[in-house]
C-alpha positions as CSV (number, residue, x, y, z in Angstrom):
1,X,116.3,85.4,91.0
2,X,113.1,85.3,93.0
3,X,112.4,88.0,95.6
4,X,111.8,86.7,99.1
5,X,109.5,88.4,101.3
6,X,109.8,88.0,104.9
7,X,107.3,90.1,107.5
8,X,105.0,89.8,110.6
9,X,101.3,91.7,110.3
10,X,97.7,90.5,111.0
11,X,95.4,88.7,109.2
12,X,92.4,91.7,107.6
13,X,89.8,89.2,107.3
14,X,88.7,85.6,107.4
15,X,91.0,83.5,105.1
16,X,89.5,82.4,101.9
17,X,89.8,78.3,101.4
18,X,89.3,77.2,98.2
19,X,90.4,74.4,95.5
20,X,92.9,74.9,92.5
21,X,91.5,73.0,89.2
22,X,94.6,70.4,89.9
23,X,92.8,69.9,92.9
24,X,94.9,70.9,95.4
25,X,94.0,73.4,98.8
26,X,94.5,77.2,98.2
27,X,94.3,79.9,100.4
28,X,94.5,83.5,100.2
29,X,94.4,86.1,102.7
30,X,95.3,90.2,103.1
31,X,97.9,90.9,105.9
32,X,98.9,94.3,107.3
33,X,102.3,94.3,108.0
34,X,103.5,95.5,111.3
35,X,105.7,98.6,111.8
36,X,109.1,97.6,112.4
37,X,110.1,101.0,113.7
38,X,109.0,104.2,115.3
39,X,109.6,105.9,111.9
40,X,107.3,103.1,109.9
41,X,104.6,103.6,112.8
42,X,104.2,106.9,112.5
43,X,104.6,106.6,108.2
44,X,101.3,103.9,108.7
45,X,99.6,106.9,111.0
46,X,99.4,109.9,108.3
47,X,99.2,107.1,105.8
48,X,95.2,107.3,104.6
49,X,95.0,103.3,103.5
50,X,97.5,101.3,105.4
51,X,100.2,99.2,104.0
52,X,98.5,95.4,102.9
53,X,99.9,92.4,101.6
54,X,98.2,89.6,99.3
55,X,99.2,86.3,100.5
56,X,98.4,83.0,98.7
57,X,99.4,79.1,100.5
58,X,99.1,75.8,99.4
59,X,98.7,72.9,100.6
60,X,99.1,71.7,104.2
61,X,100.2,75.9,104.4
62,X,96.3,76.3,103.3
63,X,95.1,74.6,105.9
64,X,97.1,75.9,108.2
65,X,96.5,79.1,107.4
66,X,92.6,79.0,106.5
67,X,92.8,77.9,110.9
68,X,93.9,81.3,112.1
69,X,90.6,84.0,112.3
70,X,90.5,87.4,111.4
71,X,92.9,89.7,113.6
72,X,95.6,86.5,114.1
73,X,99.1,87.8,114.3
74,X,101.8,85.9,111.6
75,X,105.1,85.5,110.4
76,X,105.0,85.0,106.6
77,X,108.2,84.0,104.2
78,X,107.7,83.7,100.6
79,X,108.3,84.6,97.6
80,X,106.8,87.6,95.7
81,X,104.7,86.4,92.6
82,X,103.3,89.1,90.1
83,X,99.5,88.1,89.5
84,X,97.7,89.8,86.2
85,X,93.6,89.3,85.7
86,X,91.0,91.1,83.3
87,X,88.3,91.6,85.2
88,X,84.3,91.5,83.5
89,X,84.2,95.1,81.9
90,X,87.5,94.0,80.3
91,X,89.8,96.0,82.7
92,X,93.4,94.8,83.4
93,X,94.7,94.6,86.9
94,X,98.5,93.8,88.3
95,X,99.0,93.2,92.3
96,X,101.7,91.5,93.8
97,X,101.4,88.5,95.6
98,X,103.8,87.0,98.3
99,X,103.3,82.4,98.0
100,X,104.0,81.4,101.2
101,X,106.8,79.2,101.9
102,X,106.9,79.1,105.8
103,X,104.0,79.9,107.6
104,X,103.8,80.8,111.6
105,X,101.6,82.3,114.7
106,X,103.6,85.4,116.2
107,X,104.6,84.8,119.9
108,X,104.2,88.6,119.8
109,X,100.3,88.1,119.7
110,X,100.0,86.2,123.1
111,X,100.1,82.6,121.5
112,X,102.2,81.7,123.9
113,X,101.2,81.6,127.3
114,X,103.7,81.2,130.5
């Protein structure tokens, strides 16, 4: 059974746009999650390296998401994928990685204007 990830944070840098070997449109981007309570908030605070999640789309999702700019709030659903590398001096790393399967701008962020 998959696990589904569902959050809101902003975008930590630039999206990276790129192209899989099939030739399709990846991109990948690092979100900070937004508190989603007083109690989380001040957890984030006295926390020395914020909360981040990896986020990989494809497809018209890539494009979509390789639009926003740094700082641009989002609503992310997908599901978690556990991603394993060994990197040149032979180390081996594990990270999580949420695949998006709905993408959106938060209204939260102002996108919305009245």
């Amino acid at each position: 059974m998959p696990v589904i990830a569902f959050f809101e944070g902003d975008l930590v840098a630039d999206p990276d746009l790129s192209v899989s070997p099939e030739g399709s449109p990846v991109c990948e981007v690092v979100v900070r999650p937004m508190p989603r309570s007083e109690r989380q908030r001040a957890q984030r605070e006295r926390a020395s390296e914020p909360p981040t999640y990896h986020v990989t789309a494809v497809d018209d999702d890539a494009y979509a998401l390789a639009s926003l700019p740094e700082g641009a709030r989002v609503v992310i659903i997908g599901q978690v994928k556990a991603v394993s590398w060994v990197d040149e001096a032979g180390a081996r790393h594990r990270r999580d990685t949420v695949v998006v399967d709905s993408l959106g701008q938060s209204i939260h962020a102002g996108a919305l204007v009245a």
